[in-house]
Each structure stands twice: as C-alpha cells, then as structure tokens.
Backbone as a printed PyTorch tensor [residue, N CA C, xyz], in Angstrom:
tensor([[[   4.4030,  -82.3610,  -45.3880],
         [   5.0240,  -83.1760,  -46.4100],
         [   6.3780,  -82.5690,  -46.7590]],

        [[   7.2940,  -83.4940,  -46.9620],
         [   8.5990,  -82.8340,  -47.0980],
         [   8.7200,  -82.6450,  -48.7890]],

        [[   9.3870,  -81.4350,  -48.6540],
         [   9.4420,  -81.4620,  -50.2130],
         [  11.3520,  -81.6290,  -50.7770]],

        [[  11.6310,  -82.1600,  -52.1050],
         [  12.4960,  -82.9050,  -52.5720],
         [  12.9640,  -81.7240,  -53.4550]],

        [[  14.4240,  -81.5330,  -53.0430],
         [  15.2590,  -80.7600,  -53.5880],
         [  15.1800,  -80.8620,  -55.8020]],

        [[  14.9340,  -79.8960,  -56.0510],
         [  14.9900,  -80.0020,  -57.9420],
         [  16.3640,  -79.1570,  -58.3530]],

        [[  17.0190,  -79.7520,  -59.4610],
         [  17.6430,  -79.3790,  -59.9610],
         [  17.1020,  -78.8530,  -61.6880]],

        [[  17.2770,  -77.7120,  -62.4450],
         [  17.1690,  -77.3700,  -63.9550],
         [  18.3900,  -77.9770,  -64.2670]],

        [[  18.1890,  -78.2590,  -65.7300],
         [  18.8830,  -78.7880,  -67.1860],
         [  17.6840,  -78.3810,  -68.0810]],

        [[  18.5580,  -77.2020,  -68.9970],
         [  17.9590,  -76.2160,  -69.8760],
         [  18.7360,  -76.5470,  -71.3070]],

        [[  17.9590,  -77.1730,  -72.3290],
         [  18.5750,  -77.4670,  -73.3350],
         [  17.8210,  -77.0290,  -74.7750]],

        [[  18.6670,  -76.3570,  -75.6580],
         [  17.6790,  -76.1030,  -76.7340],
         [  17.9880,  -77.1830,  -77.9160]],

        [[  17.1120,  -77.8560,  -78.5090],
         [  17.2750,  -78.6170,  -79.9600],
         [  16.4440,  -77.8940,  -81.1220]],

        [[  16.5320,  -78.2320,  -82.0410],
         [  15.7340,  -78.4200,  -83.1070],
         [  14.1550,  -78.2820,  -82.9600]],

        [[  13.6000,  -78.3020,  -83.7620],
         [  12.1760,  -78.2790,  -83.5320],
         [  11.8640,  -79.9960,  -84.2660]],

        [[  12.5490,  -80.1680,  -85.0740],
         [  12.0620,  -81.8310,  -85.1260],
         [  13.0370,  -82.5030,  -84.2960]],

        [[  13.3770,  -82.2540,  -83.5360],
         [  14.0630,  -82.8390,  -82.3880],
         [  13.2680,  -83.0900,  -80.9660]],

        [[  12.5590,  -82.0300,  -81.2290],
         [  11.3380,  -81.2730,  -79.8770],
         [   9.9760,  -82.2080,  -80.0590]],

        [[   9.6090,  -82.6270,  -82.0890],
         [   8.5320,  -83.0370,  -82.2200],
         [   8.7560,  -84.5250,  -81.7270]],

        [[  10.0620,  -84.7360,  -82.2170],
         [   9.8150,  -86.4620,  -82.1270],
         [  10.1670,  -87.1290,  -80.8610]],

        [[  10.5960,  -86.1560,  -79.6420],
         [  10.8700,  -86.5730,  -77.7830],
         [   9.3950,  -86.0500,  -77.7750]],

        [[   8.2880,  -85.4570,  -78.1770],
         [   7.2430,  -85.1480,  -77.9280],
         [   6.0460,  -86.4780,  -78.3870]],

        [[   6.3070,  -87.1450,  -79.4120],
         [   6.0040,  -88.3750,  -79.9770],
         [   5.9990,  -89.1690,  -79.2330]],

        [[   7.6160,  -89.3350,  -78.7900],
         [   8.1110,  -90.8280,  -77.9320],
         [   7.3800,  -90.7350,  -76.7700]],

        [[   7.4660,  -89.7540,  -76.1120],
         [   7.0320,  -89.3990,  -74.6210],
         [   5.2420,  -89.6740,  -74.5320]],

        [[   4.7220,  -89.3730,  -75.8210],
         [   3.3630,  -89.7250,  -75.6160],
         [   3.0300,  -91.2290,  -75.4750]],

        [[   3.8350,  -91.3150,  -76.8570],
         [   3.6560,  -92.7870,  -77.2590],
         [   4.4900,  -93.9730,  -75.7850]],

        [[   4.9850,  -93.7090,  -75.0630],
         [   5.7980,  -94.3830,  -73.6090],
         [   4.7390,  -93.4000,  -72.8620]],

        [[   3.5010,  -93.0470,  -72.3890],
         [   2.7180,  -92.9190,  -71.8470],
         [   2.7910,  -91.6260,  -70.7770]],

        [[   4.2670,  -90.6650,  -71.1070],
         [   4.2570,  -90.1200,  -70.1080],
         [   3.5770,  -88.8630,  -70.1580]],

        [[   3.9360,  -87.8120,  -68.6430],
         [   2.8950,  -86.7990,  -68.5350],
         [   3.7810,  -85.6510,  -69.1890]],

        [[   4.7610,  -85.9380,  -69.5060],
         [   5.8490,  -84.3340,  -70.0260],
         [   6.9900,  -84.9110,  -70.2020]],

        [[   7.5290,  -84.1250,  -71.1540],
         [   8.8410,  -83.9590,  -71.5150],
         [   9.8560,  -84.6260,  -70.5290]],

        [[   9.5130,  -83.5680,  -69.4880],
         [  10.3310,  -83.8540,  -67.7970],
         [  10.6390,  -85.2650,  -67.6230]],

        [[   9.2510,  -86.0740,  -67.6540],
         [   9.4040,  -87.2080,  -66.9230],
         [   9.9880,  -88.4740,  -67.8820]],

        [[   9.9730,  -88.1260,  -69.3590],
         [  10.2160,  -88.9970,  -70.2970],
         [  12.2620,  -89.0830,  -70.2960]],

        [[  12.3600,  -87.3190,  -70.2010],
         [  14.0780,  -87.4450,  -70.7640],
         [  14.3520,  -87.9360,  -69.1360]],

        [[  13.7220,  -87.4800,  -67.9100],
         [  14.0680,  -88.5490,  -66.7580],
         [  13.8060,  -89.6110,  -66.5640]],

        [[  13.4130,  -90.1240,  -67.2430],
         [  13.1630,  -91.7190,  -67.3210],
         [  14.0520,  -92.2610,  -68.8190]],

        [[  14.3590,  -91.6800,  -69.7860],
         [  15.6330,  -92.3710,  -70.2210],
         [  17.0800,  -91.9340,  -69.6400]],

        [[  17.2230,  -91.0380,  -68.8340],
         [  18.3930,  -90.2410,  -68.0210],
         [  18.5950,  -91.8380,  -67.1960]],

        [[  17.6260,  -92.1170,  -66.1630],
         [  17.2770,  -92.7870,  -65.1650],
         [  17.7750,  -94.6960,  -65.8450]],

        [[  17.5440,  -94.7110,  -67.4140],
         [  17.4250,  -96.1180,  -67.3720],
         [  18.8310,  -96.0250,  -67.9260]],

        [[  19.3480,  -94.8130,  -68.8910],
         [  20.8670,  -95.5480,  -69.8440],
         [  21.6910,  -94.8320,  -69.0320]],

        [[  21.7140,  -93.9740,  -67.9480],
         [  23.0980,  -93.3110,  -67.4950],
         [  23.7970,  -94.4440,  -67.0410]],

        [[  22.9590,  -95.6780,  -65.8320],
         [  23.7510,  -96.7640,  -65.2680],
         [  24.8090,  -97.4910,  -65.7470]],

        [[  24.2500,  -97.6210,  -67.4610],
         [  25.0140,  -98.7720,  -67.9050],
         [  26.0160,  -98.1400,  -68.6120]],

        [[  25.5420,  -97.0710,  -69.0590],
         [  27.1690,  -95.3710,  -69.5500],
         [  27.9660,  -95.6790,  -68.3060]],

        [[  27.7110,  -95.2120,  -67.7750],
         [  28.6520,  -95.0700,  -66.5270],
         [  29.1150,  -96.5530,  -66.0560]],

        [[  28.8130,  -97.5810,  -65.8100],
         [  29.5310,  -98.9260,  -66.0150],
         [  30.1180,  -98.9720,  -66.8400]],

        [[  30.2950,  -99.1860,  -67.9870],
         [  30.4260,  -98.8310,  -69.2430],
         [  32.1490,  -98.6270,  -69.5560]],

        [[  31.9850,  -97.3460,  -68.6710],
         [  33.2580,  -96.7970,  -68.5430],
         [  34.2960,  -96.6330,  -67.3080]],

        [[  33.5400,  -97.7400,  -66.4950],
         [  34.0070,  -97.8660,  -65.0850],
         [  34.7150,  -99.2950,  -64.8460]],

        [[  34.4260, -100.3480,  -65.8920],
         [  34.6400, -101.7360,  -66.0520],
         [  35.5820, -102.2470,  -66.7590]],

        [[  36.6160, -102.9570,  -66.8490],
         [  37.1410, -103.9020,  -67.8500],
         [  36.9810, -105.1900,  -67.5310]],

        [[  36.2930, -105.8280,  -68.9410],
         [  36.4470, -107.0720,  -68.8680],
         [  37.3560, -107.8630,  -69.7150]],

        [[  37.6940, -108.7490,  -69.1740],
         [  38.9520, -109.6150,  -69.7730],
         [  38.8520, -111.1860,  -69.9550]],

        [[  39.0330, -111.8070,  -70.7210],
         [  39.1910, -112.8310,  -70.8580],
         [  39.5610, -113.5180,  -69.9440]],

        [[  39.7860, -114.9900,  -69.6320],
         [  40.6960, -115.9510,  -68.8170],
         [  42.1090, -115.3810,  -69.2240]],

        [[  42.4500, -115.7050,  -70.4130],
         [  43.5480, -115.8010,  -70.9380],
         [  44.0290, -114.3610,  -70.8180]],

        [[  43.3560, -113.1830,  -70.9630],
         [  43.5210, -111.7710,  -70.7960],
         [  44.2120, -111.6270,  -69.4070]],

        [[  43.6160, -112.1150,  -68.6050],
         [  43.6220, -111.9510,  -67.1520],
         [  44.8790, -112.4760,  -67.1030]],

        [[  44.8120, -113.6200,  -67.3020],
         [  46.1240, -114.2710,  -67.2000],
         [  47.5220, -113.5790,  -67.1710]],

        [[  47.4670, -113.2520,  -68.8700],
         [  48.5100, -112.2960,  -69.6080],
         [  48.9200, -110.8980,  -68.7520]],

        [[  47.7030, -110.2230,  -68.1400],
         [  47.6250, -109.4140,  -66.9580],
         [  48.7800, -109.6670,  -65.6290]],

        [[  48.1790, -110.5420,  -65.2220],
         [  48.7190, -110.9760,  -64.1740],
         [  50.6790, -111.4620,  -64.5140]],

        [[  50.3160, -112.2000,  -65.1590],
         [  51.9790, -112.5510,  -65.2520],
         [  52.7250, -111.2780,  -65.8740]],

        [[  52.4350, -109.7430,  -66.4090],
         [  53.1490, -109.3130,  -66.7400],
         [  53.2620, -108.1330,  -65.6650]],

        [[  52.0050, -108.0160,  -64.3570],
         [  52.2560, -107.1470,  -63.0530],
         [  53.1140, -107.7200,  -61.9100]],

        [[  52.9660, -109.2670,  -62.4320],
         [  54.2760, -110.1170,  -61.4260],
         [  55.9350, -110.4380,  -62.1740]],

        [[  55.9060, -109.6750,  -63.3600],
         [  56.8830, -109.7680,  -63.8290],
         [  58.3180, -108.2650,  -62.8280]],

        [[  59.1600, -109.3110,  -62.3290],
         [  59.5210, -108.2920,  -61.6900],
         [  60.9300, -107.4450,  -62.3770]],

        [[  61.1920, -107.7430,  -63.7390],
         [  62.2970, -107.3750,  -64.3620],
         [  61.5080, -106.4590,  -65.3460]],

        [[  60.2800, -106.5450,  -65.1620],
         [  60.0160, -105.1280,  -65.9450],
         [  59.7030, -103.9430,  -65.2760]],

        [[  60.1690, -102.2820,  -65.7540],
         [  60.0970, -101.3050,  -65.3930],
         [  58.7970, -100.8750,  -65.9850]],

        [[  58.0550,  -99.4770,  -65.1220],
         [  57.0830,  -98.5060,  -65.6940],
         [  57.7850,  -97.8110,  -66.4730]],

        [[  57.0580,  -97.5290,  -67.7420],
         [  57.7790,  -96.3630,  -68.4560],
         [  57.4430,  -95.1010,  -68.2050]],

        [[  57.4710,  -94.0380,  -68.7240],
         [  57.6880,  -92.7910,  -68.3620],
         [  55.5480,  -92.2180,  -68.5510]],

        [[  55.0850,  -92.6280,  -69.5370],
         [  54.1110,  -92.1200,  -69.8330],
         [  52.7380,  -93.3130,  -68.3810]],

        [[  53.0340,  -94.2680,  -67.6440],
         [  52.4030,  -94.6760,  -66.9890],
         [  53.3020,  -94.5570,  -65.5440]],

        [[  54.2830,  -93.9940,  -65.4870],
         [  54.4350,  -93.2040,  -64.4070],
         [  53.9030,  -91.7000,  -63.9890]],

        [[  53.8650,  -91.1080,  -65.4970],
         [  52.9720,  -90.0180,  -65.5690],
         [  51.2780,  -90.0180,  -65.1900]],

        [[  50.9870,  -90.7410,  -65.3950],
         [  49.2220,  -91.1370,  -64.9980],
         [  49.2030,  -91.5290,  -63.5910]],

        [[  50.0990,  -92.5620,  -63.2650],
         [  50.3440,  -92.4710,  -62.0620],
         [  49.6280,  -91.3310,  -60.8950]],

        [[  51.0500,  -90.5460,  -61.6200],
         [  51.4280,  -89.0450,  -60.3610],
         [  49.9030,  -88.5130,  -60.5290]],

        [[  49.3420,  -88.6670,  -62.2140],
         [  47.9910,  -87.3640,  -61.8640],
         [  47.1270,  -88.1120,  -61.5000]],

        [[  46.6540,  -89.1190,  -61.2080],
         [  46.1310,  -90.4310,  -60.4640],
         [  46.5320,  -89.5370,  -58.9050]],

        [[  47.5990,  -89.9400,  -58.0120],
         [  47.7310,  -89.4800,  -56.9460],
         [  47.5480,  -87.8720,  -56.6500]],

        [[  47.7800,  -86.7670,  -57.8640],
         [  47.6020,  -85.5960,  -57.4030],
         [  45.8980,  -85.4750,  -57.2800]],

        [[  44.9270,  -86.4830,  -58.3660],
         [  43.4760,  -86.1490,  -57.8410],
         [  42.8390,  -87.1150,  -56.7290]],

        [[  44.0220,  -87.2970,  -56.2380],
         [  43.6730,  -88.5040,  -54.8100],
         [  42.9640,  -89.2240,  -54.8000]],

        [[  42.9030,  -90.2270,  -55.7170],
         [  42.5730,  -91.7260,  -56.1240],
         [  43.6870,  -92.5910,  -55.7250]]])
C-alpha cells in the first residue's frame, strides 16, 4: 500500500478556543481535531482563494473598462507602471 506524504501545522489557542473546535468537531461527527480543521481548511480555502483571484464587474463596469484600455490618448501613470515592473520582476 502506498503511503501519502503528511505535512504538520502546529498551532496554539486558548483553551476555550480548544473546547469549542472540540464541540464542533464532535457535534459534525468527526474522529479528531485533524480531520474537522481539514475539513473546514478543505471546504472555505476554495472560495478565499477565488475570492481574491476574481473581479466581477458589471455590464456597464466592463464596459467603462474597456473603453478606457482602448482609450488611446491616455497614458499609465507612474504608480501602475510601478506594479507593472514588480508584476514582470516576479514573472507573471
């Protein structure tokens, strides 16, 4: 049987911090600690991380978007030429 690489995450809280992930975890049926904070790790990281990976925009947003990246008489200013460069120095 092959066995599956583990990683530790070592965290200290509170002791009513400890009682009440000890509560939840019973009460959501699980066998430990382990499998409870990996199973809310597992369900809210996706939508964190979308979250902050997404913009959404309106029609009209989009719009406003668009006609002001096809606007060709406007310049970048100095502070989004700057993001730019550190954009290209972490090679994105």
């Amino acid at each position: 049987m092959a066995t599956t690489a583990r990683e530790r995450i070592e965290m200290r809280v509170s002791p009513e911090v400890k009682i009440l992930a000890e509560r939840a975890s019973a009460a959501m049926g699980c066998s430990s600690l382990t499998e409870f904070v990996t199973g809310l790790i597992r369900e809210h990281a996706p939508s964190i991380l979308a979250k902050q990976t997404t913009i959404e925009l309106s029609n009209t947003q989009f719009d406003n978007f668009l006609s002001v990246c096809n606007d060709q008489t406007l310049k970048p200013g100095k502070s989004l030429l700057k993001a730019a460069k550190k954009l290209d120095d972490e090679g994105y």
